[in-house]
PyMOL Python script that loads the backbone (N, CA, C, O; Angstrom):
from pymol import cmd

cmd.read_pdbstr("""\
ATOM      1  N   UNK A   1      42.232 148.219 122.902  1.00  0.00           N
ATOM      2  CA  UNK A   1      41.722 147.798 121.605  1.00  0.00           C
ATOM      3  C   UNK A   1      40.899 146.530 121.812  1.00  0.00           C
ATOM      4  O   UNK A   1      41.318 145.578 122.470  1.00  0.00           O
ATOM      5  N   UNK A   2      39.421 146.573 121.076  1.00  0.00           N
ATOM      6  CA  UNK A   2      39.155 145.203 121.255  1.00  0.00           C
ATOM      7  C   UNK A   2      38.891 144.286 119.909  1.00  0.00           C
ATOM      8  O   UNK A   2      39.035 144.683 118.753  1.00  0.00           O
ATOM      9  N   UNK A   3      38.569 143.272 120.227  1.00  0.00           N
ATOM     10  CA  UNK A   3      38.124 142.214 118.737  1.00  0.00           C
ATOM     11  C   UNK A   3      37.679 143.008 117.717  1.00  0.00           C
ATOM     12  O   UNK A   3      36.654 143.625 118.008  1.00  0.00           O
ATOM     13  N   UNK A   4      38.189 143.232 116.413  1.00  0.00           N
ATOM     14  CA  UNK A   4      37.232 143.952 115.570  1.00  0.00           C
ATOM     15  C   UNK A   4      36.565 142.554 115.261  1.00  0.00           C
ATOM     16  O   UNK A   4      36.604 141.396 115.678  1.00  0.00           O
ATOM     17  N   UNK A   5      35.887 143.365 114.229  1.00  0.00           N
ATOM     18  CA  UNK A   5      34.896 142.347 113.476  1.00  0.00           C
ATOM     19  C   UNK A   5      34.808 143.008 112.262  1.00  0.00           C
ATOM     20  O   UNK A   5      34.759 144.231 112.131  1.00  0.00           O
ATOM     21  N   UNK A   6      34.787 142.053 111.237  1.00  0.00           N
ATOM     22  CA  UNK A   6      34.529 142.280 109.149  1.00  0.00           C
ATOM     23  C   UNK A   6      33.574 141.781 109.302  1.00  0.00           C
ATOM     24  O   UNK A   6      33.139 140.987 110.136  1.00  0.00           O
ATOM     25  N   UNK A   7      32.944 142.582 107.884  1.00  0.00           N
ATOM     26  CA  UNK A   7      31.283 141.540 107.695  1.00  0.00           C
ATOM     27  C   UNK A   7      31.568 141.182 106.133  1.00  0.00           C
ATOM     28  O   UNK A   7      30.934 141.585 105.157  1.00  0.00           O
ATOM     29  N   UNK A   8      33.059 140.033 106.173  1.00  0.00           N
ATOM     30  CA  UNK A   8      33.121 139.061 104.980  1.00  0.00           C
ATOM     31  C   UNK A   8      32.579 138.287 105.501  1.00  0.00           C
ATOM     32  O   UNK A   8      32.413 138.147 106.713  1.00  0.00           O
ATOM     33  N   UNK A   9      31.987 137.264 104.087  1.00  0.00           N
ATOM     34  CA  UNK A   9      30.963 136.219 104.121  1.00  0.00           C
ATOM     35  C   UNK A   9      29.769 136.304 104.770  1.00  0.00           C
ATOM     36  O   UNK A   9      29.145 137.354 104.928  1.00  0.00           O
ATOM     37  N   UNK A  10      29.372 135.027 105.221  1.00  0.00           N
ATOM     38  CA  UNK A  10      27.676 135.147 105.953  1.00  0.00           C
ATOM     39  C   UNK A  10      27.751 135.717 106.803  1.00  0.00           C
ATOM     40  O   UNK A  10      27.177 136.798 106.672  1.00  0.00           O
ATOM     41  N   UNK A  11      28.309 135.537 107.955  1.00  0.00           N
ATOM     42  CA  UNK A  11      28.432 136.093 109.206  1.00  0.00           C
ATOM     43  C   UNK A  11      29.220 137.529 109.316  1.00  0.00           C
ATOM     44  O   UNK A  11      29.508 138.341 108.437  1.00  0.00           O
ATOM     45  N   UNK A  12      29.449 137.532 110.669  1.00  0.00           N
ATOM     46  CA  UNK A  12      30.714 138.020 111.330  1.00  0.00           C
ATOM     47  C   UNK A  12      32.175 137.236 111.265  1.00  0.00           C
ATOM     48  O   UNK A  12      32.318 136.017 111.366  1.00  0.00           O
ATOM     49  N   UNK A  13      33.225 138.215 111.072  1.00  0.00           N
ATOM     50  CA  UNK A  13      34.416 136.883 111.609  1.00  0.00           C
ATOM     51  C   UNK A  13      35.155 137.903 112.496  1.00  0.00           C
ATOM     52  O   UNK A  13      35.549 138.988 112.069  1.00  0.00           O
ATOM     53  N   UNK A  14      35.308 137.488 113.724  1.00  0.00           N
ATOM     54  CA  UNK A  14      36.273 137.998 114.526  1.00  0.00           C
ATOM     55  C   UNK A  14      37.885 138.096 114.341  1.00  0.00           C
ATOM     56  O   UNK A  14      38.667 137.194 114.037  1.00  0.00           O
ATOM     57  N   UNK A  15      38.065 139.048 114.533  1.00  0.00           N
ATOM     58  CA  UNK A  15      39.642 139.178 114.189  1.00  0.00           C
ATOM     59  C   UNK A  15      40.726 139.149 114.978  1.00  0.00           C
ATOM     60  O   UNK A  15      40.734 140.010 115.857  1.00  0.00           O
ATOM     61  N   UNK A  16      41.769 138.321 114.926  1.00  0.00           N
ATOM     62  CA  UNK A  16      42.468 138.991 116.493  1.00  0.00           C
ATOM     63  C   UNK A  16      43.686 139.282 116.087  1.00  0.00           C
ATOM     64  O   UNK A  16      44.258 138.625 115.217  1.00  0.00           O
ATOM     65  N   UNK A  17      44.324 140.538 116.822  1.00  0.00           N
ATOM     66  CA  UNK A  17      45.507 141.175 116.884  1.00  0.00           C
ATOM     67  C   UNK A  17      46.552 140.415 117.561  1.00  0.00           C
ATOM     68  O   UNK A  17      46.309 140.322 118.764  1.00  0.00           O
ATOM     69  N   UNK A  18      47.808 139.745 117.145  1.00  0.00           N
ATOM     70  CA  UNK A  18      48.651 138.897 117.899  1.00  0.00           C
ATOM     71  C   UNK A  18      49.590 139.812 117.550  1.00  0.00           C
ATOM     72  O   UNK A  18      49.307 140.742 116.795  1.00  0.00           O
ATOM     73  N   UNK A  19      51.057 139.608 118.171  1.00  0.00           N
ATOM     74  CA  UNK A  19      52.450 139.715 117.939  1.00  0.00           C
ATOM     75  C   UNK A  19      53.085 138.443 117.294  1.00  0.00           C
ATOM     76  O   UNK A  19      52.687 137.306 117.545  1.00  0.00           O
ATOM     77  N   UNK A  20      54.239 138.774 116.333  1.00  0.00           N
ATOM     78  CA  UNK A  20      54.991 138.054 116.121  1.00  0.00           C
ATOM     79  C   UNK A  20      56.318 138.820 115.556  1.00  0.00           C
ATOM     80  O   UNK A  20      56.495 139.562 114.590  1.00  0.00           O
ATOM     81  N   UNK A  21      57.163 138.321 116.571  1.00  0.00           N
ATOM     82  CA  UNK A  21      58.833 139.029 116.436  1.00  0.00           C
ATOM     83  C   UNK A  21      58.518 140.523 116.416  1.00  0.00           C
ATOM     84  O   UNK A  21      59.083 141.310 115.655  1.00  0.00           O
ATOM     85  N   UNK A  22      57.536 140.878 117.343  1.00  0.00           N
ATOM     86  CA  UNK A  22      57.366 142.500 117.244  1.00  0.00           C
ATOM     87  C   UNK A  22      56.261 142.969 116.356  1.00  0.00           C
ATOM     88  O   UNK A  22      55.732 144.034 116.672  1.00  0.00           O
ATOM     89  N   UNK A  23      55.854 142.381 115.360  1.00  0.00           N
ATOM     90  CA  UNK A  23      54.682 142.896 114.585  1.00  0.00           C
ATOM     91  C   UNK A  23      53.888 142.485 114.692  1.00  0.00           C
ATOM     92  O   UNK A  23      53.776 141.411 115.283  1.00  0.00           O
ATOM     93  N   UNK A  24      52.738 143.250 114.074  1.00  0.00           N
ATOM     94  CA  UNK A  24      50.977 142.760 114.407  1.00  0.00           C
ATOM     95  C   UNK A  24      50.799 142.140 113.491  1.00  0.00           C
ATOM     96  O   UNK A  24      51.257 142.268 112.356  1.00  0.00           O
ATOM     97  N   UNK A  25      49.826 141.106 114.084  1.00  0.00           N
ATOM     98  CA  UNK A  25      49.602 139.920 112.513  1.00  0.00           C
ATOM     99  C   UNK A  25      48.156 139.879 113.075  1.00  0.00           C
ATOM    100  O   UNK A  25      47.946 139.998 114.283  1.00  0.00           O
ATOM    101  N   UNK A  26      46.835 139.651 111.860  1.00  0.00           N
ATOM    102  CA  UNK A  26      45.816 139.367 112.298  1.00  0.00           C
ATOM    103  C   UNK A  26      45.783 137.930 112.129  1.00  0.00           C
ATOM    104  O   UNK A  26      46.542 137.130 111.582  1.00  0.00           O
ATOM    105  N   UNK A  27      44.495 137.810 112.864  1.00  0.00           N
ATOM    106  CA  UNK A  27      44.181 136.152 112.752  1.00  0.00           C
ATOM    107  C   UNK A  27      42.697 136.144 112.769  1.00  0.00           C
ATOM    108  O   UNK A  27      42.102 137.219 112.852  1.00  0.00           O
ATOM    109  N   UNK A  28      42.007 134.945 112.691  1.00  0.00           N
ATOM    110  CA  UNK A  28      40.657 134.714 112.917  1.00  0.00           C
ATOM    111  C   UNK A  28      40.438 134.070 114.168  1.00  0.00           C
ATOM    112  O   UNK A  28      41.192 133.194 114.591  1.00  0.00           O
ATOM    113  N   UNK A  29      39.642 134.390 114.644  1.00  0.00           N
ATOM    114  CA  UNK A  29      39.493 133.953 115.913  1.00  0.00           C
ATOM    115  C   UNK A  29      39.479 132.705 116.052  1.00  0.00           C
ATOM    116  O   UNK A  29      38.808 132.127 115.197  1.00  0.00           O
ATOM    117  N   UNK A  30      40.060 131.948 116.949  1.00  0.00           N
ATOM    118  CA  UNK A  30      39.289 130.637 117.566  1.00  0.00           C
ATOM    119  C   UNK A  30      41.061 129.749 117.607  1.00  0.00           C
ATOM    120  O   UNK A  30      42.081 130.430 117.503  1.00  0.00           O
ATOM    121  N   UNK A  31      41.107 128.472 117.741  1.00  0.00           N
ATOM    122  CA  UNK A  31      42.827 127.704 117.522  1.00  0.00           C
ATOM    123  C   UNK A  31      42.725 128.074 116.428  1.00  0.00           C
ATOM    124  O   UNK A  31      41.843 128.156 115.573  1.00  0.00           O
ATOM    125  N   UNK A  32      44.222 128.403 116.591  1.00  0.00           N
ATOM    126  CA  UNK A  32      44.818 128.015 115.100  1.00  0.00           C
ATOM    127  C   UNK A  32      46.597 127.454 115.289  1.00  0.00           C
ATOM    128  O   UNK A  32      47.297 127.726 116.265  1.00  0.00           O
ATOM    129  N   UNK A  33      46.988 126.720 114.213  1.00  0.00           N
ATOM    130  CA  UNK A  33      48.192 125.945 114.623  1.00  0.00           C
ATOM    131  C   UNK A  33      49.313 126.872 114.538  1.00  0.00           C
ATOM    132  O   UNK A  33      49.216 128.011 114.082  1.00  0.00           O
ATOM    133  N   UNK A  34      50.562 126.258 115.069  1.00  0.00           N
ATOM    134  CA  UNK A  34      51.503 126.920 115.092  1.00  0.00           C
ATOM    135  C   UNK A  34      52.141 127.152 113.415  1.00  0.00           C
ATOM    136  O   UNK A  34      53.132 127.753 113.001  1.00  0.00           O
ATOM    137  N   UNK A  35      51.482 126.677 112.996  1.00  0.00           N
ATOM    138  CA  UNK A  35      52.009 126.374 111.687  1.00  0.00           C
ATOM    139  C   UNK A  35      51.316 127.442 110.665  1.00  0.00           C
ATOM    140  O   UNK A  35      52.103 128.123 110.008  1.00  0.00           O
ATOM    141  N   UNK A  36      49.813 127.670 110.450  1.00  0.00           N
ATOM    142  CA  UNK A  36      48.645 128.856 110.615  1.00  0.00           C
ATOM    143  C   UNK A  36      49.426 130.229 111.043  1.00  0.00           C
ATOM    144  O   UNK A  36      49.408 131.279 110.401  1.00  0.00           O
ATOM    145  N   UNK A  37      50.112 129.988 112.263  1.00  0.00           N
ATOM    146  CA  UNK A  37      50.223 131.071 112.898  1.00  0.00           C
ATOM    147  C   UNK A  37      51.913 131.795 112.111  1.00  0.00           C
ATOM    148  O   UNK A  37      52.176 132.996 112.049  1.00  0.00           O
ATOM    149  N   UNK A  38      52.813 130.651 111.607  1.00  0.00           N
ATOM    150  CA  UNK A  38      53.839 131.387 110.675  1.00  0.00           C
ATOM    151  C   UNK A  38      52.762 131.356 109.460  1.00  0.00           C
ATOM    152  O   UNK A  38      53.110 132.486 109.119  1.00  0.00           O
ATOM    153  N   UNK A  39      51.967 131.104 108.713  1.00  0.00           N
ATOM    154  CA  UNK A  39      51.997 131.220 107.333  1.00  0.00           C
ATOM    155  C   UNK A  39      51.211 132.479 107.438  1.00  0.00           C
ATOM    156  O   UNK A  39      51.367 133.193 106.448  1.00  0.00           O
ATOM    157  N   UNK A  40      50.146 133.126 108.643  1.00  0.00           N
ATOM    158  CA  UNK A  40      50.021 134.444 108.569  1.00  0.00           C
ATOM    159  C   UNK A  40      50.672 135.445 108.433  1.00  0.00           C
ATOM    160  O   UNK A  40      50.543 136.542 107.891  1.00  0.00           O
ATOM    161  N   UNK A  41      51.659 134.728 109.209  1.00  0.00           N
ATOM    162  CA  UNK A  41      52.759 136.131 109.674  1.00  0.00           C
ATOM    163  C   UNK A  41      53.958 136.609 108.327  1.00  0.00           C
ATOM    164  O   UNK A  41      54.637 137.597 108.043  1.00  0.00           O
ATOM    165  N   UNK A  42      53.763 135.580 107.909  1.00  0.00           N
ATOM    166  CA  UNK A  42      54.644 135.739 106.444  1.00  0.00           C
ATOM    167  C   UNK A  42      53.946 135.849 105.696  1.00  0.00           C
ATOM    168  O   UNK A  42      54.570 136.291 104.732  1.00  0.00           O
ATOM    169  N   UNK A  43      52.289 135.659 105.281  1.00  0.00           N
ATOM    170  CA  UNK A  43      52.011 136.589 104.159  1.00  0.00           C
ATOM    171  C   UNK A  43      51.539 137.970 104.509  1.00  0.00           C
ATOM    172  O   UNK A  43      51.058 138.720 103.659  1.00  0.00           O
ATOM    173  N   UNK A  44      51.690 138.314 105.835  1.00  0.00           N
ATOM    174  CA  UNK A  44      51.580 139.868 106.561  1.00  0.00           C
ATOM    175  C   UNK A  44      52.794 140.579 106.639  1.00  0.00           C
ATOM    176  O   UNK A  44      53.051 141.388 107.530  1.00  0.00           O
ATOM    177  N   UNK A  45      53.629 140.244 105.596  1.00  0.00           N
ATOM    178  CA  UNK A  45      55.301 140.435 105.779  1.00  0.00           C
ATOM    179  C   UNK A  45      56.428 140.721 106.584  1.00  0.00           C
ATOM    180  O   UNK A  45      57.406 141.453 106.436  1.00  0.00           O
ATOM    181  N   UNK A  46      55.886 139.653 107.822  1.00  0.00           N
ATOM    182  CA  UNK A  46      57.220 139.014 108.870  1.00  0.00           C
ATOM    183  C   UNK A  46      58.116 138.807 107.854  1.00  0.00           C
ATOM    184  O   UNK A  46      57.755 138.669 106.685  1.00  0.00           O
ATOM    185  N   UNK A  47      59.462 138.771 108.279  1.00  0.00           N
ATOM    186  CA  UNK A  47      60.405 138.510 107.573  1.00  0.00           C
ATOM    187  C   UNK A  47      60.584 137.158 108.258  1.00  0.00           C
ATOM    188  O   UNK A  47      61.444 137.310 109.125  1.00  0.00           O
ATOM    189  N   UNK A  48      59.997 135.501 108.233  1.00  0.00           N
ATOM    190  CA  UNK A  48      60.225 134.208 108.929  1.00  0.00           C
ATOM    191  C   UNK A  48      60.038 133.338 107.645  1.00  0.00           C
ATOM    192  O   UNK A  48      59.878 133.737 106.491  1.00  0.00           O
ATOM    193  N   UNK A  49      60.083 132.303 108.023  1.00  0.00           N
ATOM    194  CA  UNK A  49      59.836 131.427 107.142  1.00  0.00           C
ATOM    195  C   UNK A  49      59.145 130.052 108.086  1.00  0.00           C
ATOM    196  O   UNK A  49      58.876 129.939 109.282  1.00  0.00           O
ATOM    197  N   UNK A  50      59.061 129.423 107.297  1.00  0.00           N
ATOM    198  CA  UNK A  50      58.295 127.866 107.642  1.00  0.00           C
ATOM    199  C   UNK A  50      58.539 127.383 108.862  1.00  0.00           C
ATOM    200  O   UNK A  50      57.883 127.257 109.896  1.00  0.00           O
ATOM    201  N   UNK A  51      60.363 126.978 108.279  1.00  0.00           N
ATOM    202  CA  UNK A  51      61.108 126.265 109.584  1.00  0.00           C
ATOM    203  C   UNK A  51      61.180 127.055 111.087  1.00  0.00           C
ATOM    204  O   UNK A  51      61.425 126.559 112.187  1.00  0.00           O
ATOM    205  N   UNK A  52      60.944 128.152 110.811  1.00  0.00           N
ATOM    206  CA  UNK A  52      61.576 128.588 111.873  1.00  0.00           C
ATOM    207  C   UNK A  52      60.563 128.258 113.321  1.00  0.00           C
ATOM    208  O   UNK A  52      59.339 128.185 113.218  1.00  0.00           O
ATOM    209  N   UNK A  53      61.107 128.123 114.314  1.00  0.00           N
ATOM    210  CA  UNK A  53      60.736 127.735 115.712  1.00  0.00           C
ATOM    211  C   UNK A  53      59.857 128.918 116.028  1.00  0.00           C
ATOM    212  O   UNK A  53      60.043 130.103 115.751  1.00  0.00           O
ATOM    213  N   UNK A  54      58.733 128.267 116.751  1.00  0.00           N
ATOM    214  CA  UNK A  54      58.179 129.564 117.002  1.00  0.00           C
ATOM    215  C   UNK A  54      57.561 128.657 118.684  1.00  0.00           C
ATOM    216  O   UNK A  54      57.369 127.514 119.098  1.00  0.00           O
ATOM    217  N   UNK A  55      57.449 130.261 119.217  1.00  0.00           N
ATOM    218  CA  UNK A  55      57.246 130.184 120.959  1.00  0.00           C
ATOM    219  C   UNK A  55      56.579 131.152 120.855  1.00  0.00           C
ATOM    220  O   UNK A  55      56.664 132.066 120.034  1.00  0.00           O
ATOM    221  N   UNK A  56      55.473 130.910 122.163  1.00  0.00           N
ATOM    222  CA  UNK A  56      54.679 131.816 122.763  1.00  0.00           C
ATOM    223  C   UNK A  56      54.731 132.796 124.263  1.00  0.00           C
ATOM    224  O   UNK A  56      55.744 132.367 124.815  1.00  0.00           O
ATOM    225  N   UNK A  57      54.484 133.250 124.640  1.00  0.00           N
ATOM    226  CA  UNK A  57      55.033 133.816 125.571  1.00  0.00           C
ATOM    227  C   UNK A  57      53.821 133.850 126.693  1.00  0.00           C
ATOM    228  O   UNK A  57      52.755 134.463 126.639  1.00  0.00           O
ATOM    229  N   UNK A  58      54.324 133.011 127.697  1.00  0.00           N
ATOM    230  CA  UNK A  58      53.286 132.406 128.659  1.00  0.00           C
ATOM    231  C   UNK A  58      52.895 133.662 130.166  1.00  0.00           C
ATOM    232  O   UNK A  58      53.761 134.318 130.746  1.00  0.00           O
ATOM    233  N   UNK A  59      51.824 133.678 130.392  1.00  0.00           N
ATOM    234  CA  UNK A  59      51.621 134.544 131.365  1.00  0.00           C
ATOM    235  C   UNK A  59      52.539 134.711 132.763  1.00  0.00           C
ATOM    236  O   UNK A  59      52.463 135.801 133.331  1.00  0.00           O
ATOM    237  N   UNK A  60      53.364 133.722 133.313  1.00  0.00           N
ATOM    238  CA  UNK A  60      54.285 133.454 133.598  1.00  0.00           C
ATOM    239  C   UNK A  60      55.847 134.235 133.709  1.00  0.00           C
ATOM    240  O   UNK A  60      56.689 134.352 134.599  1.00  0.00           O
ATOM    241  N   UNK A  61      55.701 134.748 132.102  1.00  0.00           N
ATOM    242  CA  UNK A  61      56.978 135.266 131.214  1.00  0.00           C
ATOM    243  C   UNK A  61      57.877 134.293 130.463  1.00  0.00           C
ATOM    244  O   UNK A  61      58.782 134.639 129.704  1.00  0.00           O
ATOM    245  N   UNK A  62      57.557 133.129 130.733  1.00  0.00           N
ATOM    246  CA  UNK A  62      58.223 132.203 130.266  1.00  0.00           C
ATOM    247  C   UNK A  62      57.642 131.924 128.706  1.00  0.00           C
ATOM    248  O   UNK A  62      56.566 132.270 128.218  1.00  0.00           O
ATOM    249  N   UNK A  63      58.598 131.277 128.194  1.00  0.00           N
ATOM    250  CA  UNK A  63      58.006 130.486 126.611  1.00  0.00           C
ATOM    251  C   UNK A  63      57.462 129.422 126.433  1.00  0.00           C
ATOM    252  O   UNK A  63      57.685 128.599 127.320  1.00  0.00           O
ATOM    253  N   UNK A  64      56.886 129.134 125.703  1.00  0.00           N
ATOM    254  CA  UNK A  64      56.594 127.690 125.130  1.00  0.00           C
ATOM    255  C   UNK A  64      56.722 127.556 123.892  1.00  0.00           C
ATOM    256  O   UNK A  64      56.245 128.360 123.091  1.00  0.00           O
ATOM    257  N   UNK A  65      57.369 126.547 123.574  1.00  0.00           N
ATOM    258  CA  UNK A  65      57.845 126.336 121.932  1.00  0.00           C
ATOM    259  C   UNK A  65      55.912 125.371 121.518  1.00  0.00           C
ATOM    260  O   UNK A  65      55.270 124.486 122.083  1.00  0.00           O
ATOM    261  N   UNK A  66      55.731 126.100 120.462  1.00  0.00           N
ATOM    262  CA  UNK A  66      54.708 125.622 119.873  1.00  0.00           C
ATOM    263  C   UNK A  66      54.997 124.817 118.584  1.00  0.00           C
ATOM    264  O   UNK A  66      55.578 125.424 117.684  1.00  0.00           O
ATOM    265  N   UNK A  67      54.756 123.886 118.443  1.00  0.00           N
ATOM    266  CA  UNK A  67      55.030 123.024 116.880  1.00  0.00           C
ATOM    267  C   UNK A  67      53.895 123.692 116.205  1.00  0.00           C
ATOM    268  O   UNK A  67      53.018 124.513 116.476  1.00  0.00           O
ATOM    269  N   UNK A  68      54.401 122.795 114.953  1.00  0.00           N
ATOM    270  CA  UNK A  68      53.673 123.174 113.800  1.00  0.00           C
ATOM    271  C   UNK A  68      52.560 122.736 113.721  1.00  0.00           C
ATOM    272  O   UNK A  68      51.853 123.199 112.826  1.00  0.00           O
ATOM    273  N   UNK A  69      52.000 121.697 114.614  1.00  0.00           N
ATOM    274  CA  UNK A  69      50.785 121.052 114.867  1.00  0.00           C
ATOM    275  C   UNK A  69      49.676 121.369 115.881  1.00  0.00           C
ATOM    276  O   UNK A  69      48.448 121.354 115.950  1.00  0.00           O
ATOM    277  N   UNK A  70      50.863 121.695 116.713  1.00  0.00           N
ATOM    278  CA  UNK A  70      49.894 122.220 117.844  1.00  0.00           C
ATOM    279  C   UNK A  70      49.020 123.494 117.703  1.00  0.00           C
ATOM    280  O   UNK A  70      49.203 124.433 116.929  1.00  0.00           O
ATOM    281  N   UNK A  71      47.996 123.323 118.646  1.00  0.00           N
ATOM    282  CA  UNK A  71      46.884 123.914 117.925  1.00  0.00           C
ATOM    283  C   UNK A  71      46.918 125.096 119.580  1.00  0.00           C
ATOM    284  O   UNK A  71      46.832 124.667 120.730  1.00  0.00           O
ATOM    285  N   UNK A  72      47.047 126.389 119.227  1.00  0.00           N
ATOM    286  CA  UNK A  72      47.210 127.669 120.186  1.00  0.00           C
ATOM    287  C   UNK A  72      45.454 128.752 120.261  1.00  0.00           C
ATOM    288  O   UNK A  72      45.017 129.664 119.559  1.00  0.00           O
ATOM    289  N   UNK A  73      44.882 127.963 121.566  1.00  0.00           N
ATOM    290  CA  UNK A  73      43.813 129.235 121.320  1.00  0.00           C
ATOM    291  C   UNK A  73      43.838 130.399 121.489  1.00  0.00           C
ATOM    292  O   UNK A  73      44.026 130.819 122.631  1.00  0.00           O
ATOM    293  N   UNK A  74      43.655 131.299 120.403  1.00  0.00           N
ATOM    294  CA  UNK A  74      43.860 132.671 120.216  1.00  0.00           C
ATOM    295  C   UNK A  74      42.929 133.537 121.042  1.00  0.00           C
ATOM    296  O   UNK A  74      41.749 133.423 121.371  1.00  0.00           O
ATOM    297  N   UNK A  75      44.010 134.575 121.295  1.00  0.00           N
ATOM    298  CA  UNK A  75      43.484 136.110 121.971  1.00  0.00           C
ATOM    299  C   UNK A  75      43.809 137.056 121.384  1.00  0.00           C
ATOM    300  O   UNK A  75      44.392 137.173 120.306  1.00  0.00           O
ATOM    301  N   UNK A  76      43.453 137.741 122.053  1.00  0.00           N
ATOM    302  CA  UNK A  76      43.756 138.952 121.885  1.00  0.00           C
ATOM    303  C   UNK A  76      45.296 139.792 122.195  1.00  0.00           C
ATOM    304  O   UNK A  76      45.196 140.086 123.386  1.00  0.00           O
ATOM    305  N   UNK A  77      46.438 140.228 121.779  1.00  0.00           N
ATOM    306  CA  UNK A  77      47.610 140.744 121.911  1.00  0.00           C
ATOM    307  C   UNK A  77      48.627 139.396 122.584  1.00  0.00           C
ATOM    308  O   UNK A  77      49.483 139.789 123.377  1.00  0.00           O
ATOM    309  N   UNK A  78      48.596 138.173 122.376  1.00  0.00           N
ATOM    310  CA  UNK A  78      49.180 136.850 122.419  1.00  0.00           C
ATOM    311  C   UNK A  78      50.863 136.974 121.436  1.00  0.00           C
ATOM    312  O   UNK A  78      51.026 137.064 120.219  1.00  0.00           O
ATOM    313  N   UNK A  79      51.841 136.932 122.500  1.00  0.00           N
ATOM    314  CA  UNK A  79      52.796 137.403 121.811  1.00  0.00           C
ATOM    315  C   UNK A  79      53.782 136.617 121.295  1.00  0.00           C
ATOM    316  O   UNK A  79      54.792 136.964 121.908  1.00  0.00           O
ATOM    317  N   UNK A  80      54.037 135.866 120.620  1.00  0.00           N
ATOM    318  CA  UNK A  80      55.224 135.346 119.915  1.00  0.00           C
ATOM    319  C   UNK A  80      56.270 135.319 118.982  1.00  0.00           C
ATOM    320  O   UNK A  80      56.283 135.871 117.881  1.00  0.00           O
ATOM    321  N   UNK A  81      57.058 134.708 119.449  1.00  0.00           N
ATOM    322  CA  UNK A  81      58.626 134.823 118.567  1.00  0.00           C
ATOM    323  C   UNK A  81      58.722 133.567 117.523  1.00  0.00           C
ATOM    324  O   UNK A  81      58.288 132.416 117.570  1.00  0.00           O
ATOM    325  N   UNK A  82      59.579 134.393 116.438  1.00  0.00           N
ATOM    326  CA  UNK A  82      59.820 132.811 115.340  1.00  0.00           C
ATOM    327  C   UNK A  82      61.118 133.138 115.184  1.00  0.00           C
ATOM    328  O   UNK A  82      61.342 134.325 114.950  1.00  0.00           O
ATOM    329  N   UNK A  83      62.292 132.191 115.269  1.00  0.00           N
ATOM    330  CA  UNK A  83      63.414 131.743 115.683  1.00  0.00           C
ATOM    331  C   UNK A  83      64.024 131.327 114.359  1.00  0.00           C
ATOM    332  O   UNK A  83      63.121 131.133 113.545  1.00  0.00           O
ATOM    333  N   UNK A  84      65.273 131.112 113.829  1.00  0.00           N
ATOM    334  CA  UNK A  84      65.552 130.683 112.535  1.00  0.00           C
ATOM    335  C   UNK A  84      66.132 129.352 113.597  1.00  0.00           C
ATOM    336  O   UNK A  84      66.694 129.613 114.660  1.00  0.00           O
ATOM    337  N   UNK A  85      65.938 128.157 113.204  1.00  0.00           N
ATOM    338  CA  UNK A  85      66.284 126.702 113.896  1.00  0.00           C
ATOM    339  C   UNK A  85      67.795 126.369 114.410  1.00  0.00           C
ATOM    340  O   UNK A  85      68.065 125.547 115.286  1.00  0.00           O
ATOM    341  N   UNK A  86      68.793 127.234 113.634  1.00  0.00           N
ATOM    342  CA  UNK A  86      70.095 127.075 114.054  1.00  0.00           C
ATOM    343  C   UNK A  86      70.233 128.537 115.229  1.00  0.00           C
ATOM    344  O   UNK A  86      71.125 128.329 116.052  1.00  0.00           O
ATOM    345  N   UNK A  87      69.680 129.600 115.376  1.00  0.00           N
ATOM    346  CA  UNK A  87      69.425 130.725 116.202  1.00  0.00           C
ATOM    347  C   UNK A  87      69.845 130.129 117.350  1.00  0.00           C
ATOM    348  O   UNK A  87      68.911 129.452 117.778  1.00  0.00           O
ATOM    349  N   UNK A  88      71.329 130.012 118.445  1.00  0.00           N
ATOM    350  CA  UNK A  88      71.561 129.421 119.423  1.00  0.00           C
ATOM    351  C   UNK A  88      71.386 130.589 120.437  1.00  0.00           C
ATOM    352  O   UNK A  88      72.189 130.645 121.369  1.00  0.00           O
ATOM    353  N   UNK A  89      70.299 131.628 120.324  1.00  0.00           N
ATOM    354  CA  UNK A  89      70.259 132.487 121.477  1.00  0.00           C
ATOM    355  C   UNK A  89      69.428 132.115 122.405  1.00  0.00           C
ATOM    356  O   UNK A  89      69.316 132.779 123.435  1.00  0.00           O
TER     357      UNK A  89
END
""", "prot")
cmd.dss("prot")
cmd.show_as("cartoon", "prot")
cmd.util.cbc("prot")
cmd.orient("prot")
């Protein structure tokens, strides 16, 4: 699958396909914060909320916990988890 593209507004806007907790969430291309990245996923109806911790899943296999500030440049199939904050798994 690659980048679609909409022709809302002037331009083009690129779209990108991520994971979160297993589902597809779109995004717009380019950073967007960790914080961006739950409020998509919950109005794409993740079942997460605000607080919850969210990590990315590094080429590695390992995680990285992303804050709510930090700013994640987006790809294409970029997979992450959102955690409820007391979640001791």
């Amino acid at each position: 699958m690659t980048t679609a593209e909409t022709s809302q507004g002037p331009g083009f806007e690129k779209i990108f396909t991520i994971e979160v907790n297993g589902h597809k969430v779109e995004m717009p291309a380019g950073p967007a914060t960790g914080l961006e990245i739950k409020e998509a996923a919950i109005k794409q109806g993740i079942n997460i909320q605000l607080n919850f911790v969210l990590q990315v899943q590094v080429p590695n296999g390992e995680v990285k916990i992303v804050g709510d500030d930090d700013k994640v440049a987006l790809s294409e199939y970029l997979i992450f988890t959102a955690i409820a904050p007391d979640d001791n798994s």
